[in-house]
VEXNUFI-824225 format. One record per residue (C-alpha): residue in one letter; x, y, z. Coordinates in steps of 0.2 Angstrom, whole numbers, plus 5000, padded with zeros to 4 digits. Layout:
REM residues N
AXYZ/...
REM end
This chain:
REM residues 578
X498947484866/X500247554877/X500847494894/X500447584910/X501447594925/X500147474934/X500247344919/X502047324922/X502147304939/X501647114936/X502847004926/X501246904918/X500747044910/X502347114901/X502047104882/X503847004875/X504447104859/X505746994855/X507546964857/X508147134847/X507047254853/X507247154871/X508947224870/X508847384865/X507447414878/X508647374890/X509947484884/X508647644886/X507847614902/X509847594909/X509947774903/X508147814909/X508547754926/X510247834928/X509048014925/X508048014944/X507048154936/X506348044922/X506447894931/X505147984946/X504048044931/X503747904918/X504047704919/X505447664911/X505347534900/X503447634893/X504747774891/X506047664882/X504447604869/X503947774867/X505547824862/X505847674851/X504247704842/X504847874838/X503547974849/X503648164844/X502848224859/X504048124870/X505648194861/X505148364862/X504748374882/X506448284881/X507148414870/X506248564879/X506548504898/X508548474892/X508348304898/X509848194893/X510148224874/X511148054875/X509547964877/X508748044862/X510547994854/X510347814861/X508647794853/X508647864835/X510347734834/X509347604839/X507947654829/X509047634815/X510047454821/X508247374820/X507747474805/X509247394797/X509147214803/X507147194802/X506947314786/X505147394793/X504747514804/X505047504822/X503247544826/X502447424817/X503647294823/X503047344840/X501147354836/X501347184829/X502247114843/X500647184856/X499347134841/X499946954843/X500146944860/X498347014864/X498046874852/X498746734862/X498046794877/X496246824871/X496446634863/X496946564879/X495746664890/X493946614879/X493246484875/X492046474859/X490346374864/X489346444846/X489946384830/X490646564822/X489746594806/X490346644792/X489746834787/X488946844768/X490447004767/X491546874772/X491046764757/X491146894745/X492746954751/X493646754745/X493046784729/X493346984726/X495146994734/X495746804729/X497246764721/X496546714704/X494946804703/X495246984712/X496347054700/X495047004686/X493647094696/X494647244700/X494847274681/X493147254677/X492847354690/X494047514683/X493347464664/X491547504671/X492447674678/X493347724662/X492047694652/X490947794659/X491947944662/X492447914643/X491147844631/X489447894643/X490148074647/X490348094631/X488648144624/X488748304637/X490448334633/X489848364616/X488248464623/X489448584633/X490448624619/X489048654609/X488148784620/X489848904619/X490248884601/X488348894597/X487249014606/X488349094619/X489549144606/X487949204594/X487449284608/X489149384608/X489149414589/X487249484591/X487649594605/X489249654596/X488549714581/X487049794589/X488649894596/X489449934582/X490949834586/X490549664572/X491949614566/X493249694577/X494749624586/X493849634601/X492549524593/X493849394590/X494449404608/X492849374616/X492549224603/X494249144601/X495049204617/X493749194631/X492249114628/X493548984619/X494548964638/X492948984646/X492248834635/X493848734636/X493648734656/X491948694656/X491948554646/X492848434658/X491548464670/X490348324662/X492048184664/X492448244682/X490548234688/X490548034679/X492348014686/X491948064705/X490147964704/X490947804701/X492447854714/X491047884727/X489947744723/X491747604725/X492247694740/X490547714747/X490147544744/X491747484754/X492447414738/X493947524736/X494747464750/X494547274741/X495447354725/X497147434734/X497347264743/X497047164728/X498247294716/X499547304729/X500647164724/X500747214706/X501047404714/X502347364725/X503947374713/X503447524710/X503547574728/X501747614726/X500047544735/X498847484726/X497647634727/X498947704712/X498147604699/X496547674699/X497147844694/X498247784681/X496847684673/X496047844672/X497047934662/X496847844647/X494947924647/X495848114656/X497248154661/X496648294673/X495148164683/X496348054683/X497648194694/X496248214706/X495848034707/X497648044717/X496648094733/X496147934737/X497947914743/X498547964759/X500447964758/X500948124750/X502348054745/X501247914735/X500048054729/X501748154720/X502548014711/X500547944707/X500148114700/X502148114691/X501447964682/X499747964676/X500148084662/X500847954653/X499347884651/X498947934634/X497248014634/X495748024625/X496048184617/X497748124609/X496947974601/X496548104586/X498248134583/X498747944582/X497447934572/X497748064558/X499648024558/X499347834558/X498047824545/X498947934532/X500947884535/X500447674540/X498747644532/X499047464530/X499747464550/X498647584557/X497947494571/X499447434575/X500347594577/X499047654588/X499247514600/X500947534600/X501147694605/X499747644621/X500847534625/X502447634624/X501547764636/X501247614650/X503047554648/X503647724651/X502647764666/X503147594675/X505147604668/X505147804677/X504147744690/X505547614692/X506747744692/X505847874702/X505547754719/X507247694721/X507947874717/X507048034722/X505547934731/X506547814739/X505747724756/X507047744770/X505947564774/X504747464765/X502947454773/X501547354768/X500147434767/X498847424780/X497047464775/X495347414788/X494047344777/X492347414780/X490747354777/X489947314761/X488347454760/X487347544749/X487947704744/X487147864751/X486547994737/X486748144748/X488348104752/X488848074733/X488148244730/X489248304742/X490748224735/X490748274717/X489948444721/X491148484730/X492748434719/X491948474704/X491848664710/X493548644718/X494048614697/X493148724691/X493848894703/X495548814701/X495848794680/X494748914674/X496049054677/X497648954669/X496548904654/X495849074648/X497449154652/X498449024640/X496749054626/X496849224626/X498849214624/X498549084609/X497349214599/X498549374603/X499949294595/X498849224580/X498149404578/X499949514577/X500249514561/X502149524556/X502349504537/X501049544525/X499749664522/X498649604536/X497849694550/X497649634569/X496449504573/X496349524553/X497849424544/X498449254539/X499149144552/X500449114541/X501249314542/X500649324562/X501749324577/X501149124578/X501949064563/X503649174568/X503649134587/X503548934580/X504648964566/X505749024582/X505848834591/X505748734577/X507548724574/X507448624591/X506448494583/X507448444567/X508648324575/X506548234579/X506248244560/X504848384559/X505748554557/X504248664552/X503448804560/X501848714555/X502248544567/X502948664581/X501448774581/X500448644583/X501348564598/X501248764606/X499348754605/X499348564609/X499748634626/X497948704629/X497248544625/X497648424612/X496148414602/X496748564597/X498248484588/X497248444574/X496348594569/X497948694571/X498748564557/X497348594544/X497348794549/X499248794547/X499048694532/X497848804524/X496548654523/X495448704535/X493648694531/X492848854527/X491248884539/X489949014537/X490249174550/X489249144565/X487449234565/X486649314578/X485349214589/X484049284597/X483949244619/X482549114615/X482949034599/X484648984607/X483748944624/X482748834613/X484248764605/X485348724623/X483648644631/X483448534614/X485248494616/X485148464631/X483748314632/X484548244613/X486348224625/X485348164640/X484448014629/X486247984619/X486947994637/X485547814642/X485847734626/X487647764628/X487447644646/X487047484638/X488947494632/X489447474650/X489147294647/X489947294629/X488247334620/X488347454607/X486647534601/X487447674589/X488247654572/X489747744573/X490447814556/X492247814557/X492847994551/X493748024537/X495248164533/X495348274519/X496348214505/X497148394505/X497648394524/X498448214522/X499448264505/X499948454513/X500448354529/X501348194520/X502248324509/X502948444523/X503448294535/X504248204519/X505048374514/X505748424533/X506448254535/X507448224519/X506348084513/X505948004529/X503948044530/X503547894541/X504847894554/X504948064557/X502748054559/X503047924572/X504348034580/X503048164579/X501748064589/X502947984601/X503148174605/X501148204606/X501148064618/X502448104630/X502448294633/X501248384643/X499348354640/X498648494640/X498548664652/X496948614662/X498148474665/X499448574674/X498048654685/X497648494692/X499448454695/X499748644702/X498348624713/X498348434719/X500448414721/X501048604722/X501948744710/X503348644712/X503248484707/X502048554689/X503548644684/X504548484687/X503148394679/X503248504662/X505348524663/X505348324664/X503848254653/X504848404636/X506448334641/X506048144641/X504648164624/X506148264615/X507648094621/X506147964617/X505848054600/X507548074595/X507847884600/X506247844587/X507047944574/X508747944574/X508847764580/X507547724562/X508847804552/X510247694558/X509247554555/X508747604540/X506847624542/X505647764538/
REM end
């Protein structure tokens, strides 16, 4: 509400904004007045507010009219006097000076003859955003989220990935060798190159439809607006809103829905450092890794050392989000935040369609490119042969440009403990995605499981195949919902590694660290956990926070996963573990 020339013309009505601003409104409309230009034109103490509130279209008629630059002077110093003694911004000091007095005056104006009643949103509100209770509720309510973007996303995941390394790429081998050209390099690089980046894509697109449904159906439903205030207290040293934690819970299922989660935040400046943060989150795709390296260098501690490195990832986040908001992301002045809470309602199915159509596509056109690009540059360099009798598309990985291009940085990594081509090739390929980690390691290893070539399938028979696949993943997908609510319906067989991979890869980790397997494994998955996730991950970040800020994303996540390893390591020698 701003004054008007007729609203000020009666003392009664002149909203009191306190003895600071009192003062510093005096000061401008002196210098408003001593201008007869300004003075004929506007009111000047609605001229003096407008200033004070930092008005962008009054300070450019005052710039472009030429109109007393010492008044534009005059206000930005005041501007920052009360900024400096209230710590808030001058606007919402004002807006909460006129809030308040419109209060006082509608209380003294009304009179209440009705008892008010007490809305049933009203009710639920005491309980969803109390002090003891919201937090509570708001976690249940992100549990729900990440398990279903994990766990009941997963059967699909599955069914996707099986449609491109099953028919699609029997299709492929068929039509090949109808052509003459089975067996060729060019074989290899519409397998491993670009079905394998087409695949690699598209298999996200089951987590990011389960991941925007449960975002539409909280905001939709008006509870989203519950969750940021409840959060915000707990998001606050971080310089952050509460609307942060949501994305950051969602990376421990994916890194790259839990980037575009960062949408629900309007501040850019919140959406950067958000988006800075989330991938230390360790996801689902590096569990694997923990896994393998935990269960065959801590056997006895293997649980232990998962959790621990879960846990070293949140410290992290929070310690360089610490660092971060009273550094590069500083607030000149600490707001709260101020959020409208809607109505409780049903959500509506055409507009969730919309929702996660729209930004499903919007994933889809934006990481395809980035992710078959990097595919294709993986199988290239693993099919130049540069030692040994091999041919192109045609050699062991061991004699291919690969192993001399990881052979070439791993020098970097022996101060961390693992100096081998092997551990740095896997790192390389981890960057497309870090399930990939593992079969590199039993690939590089020369443990990987020997697979009968792909035969060629006939356009039915595979049809056949994707539709079957298809309903077997939909019913895993509804038995998969009981666990929503901590039921479990499946036996699930834990897996076991080949004895061969776990003595090559204790061998070569004992070898390349003089002794000191362990330590230099956990060096290894600290690593893992830290560096950049994956490249569909950088997509996300390119597309959501700019070229920019990816590139600072991937200088900063290497540099801090090489200091945090080399802490792990060098500090475990000084103490004498490993």
């Amino acid at each position: 509400m701003s004054e008007t020339k007729a609203s000020t013309s009666k003392a009664g009505f002149l909203v009191d904004y306190g003895e600071a601003i009192e003062a510093e409104i005096e000061v401008l409309q002196a210098l408003i007045e001593s201008h007869s230009k300004l003075a004929t034109r506007y009111p000047s103490r609605w001229l003096a507010l407008k200033l004070l509130e930092g008005d962008s279209g009054i300070q450019s008629y005052l710039q472009v009219n030429g109109a007393a630059t010492s008044i534009l002077g005059e206000a930005e110093r005041a501007i920052a006097r009360l900024q400096a003694r209230f710590d808030d911004d001058v606007d919402t000091l004002i807006a909460d000076r006129r809030y308040s007095w419109i209060n006082q005056l509608a209380c003294q104006v009304t009179r209440k003859t009705i008892p008010q009643r007490t809305r049933l949103s009203d009710k639920v509100d005491r309980i969803v955003t109390s002090r003891w209770l919201g937090i509570p509720i708001f976690l249940l309510a992100m549990w729900f989220t990440f398990k279903l973007t994990t766990d009941v996303a997963a059967p699909m995941v599955d069914w996707v990935d099986g449609v491109f390394s099953g028919p699609v790429t029997a299709w492929v081998v068929g039509l090949l060798a109808s052509l003459g050209l089975g067996g060729s390099w060019l074989e290899s690089l519409l397998v491993d190159g670009v079905i394998a980046g087409v695949g690699g894509v598209l298999v996200f697109v089951p987590v990011l439809a389960a991941l925007f449904s449960a975002l539409a159906v909280l905001e939709d439903s008006g509870y989203m607006a519950r969750a940021a205030f409840v959060m915000d207290r707990i998001m606050q040293p971080l310089g952050l809103h509460g609307k942060s934690f949501l994305p950051m819970l969602i990376g421990f299922g994916c890194t790259v829905p839990a980037i575009y989660a960062t949408r629900t935040l309007e501040n850019r400046r919140d959406r950067l450092l958000t988006g800075l943060l989330v991938p230390f989150m360790s996801c689902g795709a590096r569990l694997p890794v923990y896994i393998l390296f935990a269960t065959i260098f801590f056997p006895r501690q293997s649980g232990a050392v998962v959790f621990a490195i879960y846990l070293l990832g949140i410290f992290t986040a929070f310690a360089l989000g610490l660092l971060l908001s009273r550094t590069v992301f500083r607030r000149k002045a600490s707001a709260g935040l101020v959020i409208e809470m809607p109505s409780y309602r049903l959500p509506d199915l055409k507009g969730m369609w919309s929702y996660v159509s729209q930004r499903t596509g919007s994933f889809i056109r934006s990481a395809a490119t980035m992710i078959l690009l990097a595919s294709v540059l993986i199988w290239l360099l693993a099919a130049i042969p540069v030692a040994g009798s091999g041919s192109f598309a045609d050699t062991e990985i061991g004699d291919s440009a690969f192993a001399r291009l990881s052979g070439l940085i791993s020098p970097a990594f022996a101060p961390l403990g693992f100096e081998s081509w092997q551990s740095s090739g896997a790192l390389i390929t981890g960057f497309i995605a870090k399930e990939v980690v593992i079969s590199t390691i039993a690939q590089t290893y020369g443990v990987a499981p020997v697979e009968g070539a792909v035969q060629p399938m006939r356009f039915a028979e595979g049809m056949s195949e994707i539709g079957t696949g298809f309903v077997e993943a939909l019913g895993d997908t509804l038995k998969a919902l009981p666990s929503l609510v901590g039921i479990n319906l499946s036996d699930a067989e834990e897996e076991q590694h080949p004895s061969g991979l776990a003595s090559s890869l204790r061998a070569n980790f004992e070898s390349a660290s003089g002794g000191h397997g362990a330590l230099a494994a956990m060096s290894f998955m600290v690593f893992v956990l830290l560096y950049t996730p994956c490249v569909a991950s950088l997509a996300a970040e390119r597309q959501e926070l700019g070229t920019k800020w990816m590139w600072v994303s991937i200088v900063g996540q290497l540099a801090l996963a090489w200091g945090m390893a080399f802490l792990v390591y060098q500090g475990g020698l000084l103490l004498g573990l490993g």
